[in-house]
Structure formats: structure tokens, C-alpha cells
C-alpha positions as CSV (number, residue, x, y, z in Angstrom):
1,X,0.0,0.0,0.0
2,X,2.8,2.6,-1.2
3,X,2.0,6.5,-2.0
4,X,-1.5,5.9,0.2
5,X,-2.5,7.3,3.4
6,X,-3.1,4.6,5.9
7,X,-6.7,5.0,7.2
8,X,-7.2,6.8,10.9
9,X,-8.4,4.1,13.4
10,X,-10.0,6.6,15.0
11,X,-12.0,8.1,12.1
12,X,-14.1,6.8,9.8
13,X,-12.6,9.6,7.1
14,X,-10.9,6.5,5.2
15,X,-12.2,3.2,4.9
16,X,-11.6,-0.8,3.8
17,X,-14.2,-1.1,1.2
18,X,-14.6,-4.0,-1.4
19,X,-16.3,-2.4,-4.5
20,X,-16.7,-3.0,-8.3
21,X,-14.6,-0.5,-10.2
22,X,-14.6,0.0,-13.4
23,X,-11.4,0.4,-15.9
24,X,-10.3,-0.2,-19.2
25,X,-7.4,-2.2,-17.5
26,X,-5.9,-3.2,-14.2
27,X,-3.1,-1.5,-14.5
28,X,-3.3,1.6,-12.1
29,X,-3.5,1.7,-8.1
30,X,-5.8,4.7,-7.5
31,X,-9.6,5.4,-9.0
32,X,-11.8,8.3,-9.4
33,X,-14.8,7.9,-7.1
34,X,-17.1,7.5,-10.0
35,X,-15.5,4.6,-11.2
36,X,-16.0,2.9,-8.1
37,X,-19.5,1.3,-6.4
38,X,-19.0,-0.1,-3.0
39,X,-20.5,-3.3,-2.4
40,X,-21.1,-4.5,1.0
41,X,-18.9,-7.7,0.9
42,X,-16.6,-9.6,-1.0
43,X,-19.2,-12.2,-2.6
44,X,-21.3,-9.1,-3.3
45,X,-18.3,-7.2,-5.6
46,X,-17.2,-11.1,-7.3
47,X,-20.5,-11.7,-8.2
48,X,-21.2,-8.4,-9.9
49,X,-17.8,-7.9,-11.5
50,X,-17.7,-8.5,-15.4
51,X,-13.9,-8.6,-16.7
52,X,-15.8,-8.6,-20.1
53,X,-17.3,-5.8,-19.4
54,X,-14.3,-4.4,-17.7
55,X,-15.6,-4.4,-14.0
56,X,-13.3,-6.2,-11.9
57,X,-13.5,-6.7,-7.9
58,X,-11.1,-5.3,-5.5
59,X,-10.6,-4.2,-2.1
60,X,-9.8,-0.5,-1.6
61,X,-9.0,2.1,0.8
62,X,-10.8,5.5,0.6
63,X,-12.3,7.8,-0.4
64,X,-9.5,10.4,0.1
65,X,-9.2,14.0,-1.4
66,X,-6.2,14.0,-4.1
67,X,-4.4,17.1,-4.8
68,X,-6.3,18.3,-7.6
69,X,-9.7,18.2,-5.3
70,X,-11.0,14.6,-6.7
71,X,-12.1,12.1,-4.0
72,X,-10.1,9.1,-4.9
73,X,-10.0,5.3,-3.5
74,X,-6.7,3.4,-3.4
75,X,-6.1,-0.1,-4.5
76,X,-5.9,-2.7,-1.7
77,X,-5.9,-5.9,-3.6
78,X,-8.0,-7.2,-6.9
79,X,-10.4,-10.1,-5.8
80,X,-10.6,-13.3,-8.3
């Protein structure tokens, strides 16, 4: 979890969320909060991915404002 802000155990500011996001590619470690809907568990986000469709599951940390003012989720792990 490199170049992410570990979340405050004493805030609920930044999260561990599993969610379906949605990317032409897995290749990047951060997501505009658009392209991310939070599911409510794991076997929620694997049964509505579609990697045809590209929506893949993952586990993420956020959301977290980035520089340019966007609220942004970091990649955790991807879910197969």
C-alpha cells in the first residue's frame, strides 16, 4: 500500500471497502470515485464484477481527497 494514506483508526474519514470498479485495465493503483461502487462484501463485488465488461472486484482504501480536489479510492488488492 505505497503512496496511500493509511486510514485513521479513530475516524471513519478513510475506509476498507470492497467495490466494483470500473477500468479499461488493471493497471493503475488509484480510482476516481465514479469509477468505483462499493459493495457490501466480498461475494457481493465477485458476483457483480464483469472482466468482459471491464468491472473487476477489488478491495480498496478510501475515499481520500487528491491534490487536484477529486475524491479518490486506493487499491488494496483485486479479488478473483
Amino acid at each position: 500500500m505505497q503512496k496511500m494514506i493509511p486510514p485513521d483508526p479513530e475516524s471513519s474519514v478513510s475506509t476498507l471497502e470492497y467495490a466494483v470498479i470500473y477500468i479499461p485495465r488493471r493497471s493503475r493503483n488509484r480510482f476516481a470515485a465514479t469509477c468505483v461502487e462499493i459493495k457490501s462484501c466480498a461475494a457481493e463485488a465477485l458476483n457483480d464484477a464483469d472482466p468482459d465488461n471491464k468491472r473487476y472486484a477489488a478491495r480498496v482504501s478510501g475515499p481520500s481527497k487528491s491534490s487536484e480536489g477529486l475524491f479518490i479510492y486506493y487499491l488494496v488488492e483485486w479479488l478473483e
